[in-house]
LUMTORMI-238848 format. One record per atom (N, C-alpha, C, O): atom name; x, y, z; residue in one letter. Coordinates in steps of 0.05 Angstrom, whole numbers, plus 5000, padded with zeros to 4 digits. Layout:
NODE | CA | X | Y | Z | A
...
This chain:
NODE | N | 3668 | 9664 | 7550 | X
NODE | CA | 3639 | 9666 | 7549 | X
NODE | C | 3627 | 9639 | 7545 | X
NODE | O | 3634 | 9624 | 7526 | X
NODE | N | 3607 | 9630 | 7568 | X
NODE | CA | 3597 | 9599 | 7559 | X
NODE | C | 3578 | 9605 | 7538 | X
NODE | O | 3577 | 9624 | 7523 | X
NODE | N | 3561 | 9580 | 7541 | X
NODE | CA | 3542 | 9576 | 7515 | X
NODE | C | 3519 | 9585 | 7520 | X
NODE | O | 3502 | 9585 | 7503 | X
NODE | N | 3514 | 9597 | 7550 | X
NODE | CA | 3487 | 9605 | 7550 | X
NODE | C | 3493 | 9643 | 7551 | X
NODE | O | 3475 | 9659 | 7550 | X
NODE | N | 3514 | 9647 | 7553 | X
NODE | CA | 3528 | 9679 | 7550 | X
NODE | C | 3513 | 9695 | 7529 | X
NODE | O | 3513 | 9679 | 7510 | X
NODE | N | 3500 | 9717 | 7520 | X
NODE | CA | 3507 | 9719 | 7494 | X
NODE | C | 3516 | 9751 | 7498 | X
NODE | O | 3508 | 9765 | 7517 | X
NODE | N | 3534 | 9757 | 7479 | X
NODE | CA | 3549 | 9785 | 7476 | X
NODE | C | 3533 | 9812 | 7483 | X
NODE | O | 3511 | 9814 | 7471 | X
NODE | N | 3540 | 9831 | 7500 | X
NODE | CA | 3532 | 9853 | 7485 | X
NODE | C | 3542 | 9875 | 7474 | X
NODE | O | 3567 | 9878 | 7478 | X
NODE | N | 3531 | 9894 | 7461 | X
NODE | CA | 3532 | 9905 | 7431 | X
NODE | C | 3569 | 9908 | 7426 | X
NODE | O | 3584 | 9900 | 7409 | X
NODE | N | 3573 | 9926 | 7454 | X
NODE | CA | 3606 | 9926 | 7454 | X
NODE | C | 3624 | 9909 | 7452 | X
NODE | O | 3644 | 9917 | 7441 | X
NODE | N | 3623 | 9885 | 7461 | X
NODE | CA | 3631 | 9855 | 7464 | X
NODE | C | 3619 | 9852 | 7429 | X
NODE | O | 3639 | 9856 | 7415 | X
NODE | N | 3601 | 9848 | 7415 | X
NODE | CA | 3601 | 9839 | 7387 | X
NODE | C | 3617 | 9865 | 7363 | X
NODE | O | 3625 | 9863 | 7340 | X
NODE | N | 3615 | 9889 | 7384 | X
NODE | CA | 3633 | 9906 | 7358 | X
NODE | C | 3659 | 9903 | 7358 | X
NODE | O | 3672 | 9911 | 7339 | X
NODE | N | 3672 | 9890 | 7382 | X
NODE | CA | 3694 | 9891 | 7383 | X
NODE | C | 3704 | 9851 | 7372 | X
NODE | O | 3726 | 9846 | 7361 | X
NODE | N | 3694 | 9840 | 7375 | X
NODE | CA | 3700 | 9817 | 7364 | X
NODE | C | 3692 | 9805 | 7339 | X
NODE | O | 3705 | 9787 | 7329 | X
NODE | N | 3671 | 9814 | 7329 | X
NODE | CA | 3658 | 9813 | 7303 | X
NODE | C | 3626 | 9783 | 7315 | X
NODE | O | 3615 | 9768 | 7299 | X
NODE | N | 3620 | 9785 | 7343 | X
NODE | CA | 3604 | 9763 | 7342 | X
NODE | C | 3577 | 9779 | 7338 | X
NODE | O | 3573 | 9802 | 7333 | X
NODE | N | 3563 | 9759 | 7341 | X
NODE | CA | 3531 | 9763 | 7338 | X
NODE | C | 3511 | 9785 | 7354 | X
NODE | O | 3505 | 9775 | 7376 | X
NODE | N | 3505 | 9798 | 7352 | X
NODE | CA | 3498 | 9823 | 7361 | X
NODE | C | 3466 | 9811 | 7375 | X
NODE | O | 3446 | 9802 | 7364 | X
NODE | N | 3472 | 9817 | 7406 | X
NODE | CA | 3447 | 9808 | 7432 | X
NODE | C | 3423 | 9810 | 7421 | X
NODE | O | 3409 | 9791 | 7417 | X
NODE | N | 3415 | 9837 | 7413 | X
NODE | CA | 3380 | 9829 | 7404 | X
NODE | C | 3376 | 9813 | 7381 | X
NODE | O | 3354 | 9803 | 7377 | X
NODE | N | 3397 | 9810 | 7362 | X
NODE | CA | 3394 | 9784 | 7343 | X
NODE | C | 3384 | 9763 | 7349 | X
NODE | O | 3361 | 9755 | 7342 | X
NODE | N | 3411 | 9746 | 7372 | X
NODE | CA | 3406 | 9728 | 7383 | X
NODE | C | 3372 | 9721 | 7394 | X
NODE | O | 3358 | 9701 | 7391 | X
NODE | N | 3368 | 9747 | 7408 | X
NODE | CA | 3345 | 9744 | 7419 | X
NODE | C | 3320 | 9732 | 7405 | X
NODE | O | 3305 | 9714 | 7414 | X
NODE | N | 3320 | 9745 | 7380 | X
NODE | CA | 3292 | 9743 | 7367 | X
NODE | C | 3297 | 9714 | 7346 | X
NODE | O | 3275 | 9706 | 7336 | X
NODE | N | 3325 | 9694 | 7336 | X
NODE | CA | 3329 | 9681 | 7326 | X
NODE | C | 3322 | 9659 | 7328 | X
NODE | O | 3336 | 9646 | 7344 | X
NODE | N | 3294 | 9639 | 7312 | X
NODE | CA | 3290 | 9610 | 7328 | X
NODE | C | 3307 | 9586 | 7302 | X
NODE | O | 3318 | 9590 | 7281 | X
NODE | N | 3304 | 9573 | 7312 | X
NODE | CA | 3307 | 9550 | 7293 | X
NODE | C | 3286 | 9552 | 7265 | X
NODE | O | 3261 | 9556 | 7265 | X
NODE | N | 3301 | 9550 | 7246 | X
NODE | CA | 3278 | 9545 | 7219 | X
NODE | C | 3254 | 9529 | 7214 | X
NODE | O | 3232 | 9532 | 7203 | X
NODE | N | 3270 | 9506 | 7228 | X
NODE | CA | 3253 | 9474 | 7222 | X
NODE | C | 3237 | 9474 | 7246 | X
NODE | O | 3213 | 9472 | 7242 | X
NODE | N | 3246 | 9476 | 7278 | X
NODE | CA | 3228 | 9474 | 7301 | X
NODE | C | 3212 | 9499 | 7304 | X
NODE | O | 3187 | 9500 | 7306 | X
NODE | N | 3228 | 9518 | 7304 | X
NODE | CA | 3221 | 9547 | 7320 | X
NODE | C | 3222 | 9550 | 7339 | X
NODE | O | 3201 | 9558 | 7348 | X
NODE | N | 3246 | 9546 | 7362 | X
NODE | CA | 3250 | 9532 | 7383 | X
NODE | C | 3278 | 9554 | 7384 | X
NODE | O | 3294 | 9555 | 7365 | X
NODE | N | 3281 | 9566 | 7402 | X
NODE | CA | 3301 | 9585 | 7418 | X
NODE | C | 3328 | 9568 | 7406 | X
NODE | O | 3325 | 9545 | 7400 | X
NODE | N | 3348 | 9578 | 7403 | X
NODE | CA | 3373 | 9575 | 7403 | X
NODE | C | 3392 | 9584 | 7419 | X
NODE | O | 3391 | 9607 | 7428 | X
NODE | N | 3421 | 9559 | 7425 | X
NODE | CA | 3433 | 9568 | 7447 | X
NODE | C | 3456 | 9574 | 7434 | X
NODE | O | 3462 | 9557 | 7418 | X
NODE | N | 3478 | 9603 | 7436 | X
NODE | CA | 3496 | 9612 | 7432 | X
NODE | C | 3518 | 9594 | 7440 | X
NODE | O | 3518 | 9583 | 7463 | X
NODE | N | 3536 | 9590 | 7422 | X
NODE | CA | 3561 | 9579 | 7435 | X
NODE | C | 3583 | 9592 | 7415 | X
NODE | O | 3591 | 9586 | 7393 | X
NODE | N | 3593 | 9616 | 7436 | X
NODE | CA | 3610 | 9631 | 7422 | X
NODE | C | 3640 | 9619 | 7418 | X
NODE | O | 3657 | 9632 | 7406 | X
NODE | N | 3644 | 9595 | 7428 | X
NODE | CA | 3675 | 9585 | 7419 | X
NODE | C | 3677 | 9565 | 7389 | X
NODE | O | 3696 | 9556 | 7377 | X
NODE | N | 3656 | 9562 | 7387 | X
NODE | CA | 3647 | 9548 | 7365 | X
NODE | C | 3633 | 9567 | 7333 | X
NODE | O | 3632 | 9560 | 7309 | X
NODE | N | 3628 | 9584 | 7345 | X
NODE | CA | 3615 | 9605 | 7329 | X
NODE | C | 3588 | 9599 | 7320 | X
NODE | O | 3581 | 9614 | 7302 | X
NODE | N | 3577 | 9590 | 7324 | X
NODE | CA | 3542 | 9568 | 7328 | X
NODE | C | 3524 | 9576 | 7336 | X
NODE | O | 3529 | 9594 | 7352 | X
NODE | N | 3503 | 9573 | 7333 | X
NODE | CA | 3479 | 9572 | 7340 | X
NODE | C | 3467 | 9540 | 7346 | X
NODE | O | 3461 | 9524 | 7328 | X
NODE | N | 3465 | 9534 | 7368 | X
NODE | CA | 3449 | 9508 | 7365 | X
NODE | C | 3425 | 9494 | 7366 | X
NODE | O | 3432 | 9486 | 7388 | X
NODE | N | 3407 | 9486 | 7363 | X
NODE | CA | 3380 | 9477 | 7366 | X
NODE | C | 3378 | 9454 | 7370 | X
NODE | O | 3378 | 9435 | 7354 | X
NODE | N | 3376 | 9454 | 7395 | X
NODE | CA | 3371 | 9421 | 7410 | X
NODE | C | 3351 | 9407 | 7403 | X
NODE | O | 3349 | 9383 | 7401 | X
NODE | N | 3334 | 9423 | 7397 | X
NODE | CA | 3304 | 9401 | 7393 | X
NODE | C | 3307 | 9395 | 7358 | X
NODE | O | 3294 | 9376 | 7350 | X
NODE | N | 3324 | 9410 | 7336 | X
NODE | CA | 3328 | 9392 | 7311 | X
NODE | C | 3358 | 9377 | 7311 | X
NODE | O | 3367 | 9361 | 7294 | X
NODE | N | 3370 | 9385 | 7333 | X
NODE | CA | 3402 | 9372 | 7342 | X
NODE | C | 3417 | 9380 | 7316 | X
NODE | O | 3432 | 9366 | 7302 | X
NODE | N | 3411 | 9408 | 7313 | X
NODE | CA | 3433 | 9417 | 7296 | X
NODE | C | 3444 | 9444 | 7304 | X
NODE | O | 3432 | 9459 | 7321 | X
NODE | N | 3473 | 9450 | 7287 | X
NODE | CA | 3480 | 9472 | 7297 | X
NODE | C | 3492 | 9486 | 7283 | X
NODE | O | 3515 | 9480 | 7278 | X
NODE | N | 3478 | 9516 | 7268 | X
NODE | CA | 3483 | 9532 | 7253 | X
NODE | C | 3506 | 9552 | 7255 | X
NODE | O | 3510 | 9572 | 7270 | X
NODE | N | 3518 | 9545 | 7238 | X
NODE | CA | 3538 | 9568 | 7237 | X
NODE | C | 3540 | 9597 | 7238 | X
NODE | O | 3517 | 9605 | 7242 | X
NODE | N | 3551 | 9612 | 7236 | X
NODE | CA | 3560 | 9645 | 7250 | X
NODE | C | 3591 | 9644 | 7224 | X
NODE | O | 3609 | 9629 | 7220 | X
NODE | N | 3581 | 9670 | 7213 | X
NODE | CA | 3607 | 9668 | 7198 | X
NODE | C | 3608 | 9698 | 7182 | X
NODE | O | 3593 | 9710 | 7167 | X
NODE | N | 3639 | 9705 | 7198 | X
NODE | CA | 3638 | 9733 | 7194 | X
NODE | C | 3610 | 9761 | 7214 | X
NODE | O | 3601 | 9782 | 7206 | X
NODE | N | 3606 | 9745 | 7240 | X
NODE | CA | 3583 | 9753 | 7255 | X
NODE | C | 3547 | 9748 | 7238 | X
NODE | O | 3527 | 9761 | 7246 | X
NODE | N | 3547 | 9733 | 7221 | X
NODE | CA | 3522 | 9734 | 7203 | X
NODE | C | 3516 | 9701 | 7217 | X
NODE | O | 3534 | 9684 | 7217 | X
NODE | N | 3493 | 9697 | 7226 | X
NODE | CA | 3481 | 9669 | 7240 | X
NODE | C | 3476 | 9657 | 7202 | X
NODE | O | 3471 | 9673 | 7183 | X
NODE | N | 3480 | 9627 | 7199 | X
NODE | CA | 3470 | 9624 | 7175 | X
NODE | C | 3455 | 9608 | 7175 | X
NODE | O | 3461 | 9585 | 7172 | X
NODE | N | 3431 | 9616 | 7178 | X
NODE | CA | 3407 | 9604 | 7188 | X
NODE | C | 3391 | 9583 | 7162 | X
NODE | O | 3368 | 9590 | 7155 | X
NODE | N | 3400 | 9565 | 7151 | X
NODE | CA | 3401 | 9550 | 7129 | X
NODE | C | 3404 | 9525 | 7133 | X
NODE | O | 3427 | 9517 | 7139 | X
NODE | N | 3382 | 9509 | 7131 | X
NODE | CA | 3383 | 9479 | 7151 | X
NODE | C | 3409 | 9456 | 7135 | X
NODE | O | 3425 | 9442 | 7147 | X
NODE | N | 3407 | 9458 | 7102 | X
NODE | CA | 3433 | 9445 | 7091 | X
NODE | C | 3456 | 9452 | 7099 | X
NODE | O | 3474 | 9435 | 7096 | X
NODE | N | 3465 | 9480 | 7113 | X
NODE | CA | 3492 | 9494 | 7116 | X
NODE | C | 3495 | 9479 | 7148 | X
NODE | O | 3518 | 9470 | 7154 | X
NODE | N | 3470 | 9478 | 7170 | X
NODE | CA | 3481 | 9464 | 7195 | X
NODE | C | 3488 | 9442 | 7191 | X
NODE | O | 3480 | 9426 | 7174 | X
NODE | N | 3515 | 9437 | 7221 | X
NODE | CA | 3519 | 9419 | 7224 | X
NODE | C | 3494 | 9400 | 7239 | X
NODE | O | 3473 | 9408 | 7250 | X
NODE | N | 3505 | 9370 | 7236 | X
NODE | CA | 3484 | 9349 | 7251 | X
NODE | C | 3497 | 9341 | 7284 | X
NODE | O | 3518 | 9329 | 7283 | X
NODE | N | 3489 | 9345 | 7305 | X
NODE | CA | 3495 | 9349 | 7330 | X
NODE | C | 3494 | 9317 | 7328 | X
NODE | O | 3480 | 9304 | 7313 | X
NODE | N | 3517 | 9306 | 7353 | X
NODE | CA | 3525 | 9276 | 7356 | X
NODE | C | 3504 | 9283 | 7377 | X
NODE | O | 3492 | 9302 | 7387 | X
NODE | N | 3505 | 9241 | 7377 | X
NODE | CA | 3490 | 9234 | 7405 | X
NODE | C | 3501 | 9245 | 7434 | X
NODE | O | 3489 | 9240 | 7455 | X
């Protein structure tokens, strides 16, 4: 699955990922700005604060100290 993929419901019950209308309604904290799924990473990313939030245990952890800082 690429990074613009995101699961649905059967695909997240069976793997433990992030469940589609989640995704959907989920923006960035700091921008408010759409986030792009990247299911091999388990992430959430937000281009416009260049960070990228973790997924852990299927729960997005939408917590700007917990993301990582996206390289140049």
């Amino acid at each position: 699955m690429s990074e613009q993929e995101v699961p649905t419901q059967a695909e997240s019950e069976k793997t433990g990922a992030v469940d589609r209308k989640l995704l959907e309604i989920l923006v960035c904290p700091l921008t408010k700005t759409t986030l792009k799924y990247d299911a091999e990473a388990q992430e959430l990313i937000s281009h416009a604060a260049r960070l990228a939030y973790p997924i852990r245990d299927g729960v997005p952890i939408m917590l700007p100290g917990e993301a990582r800082k996206l390289d140049d």
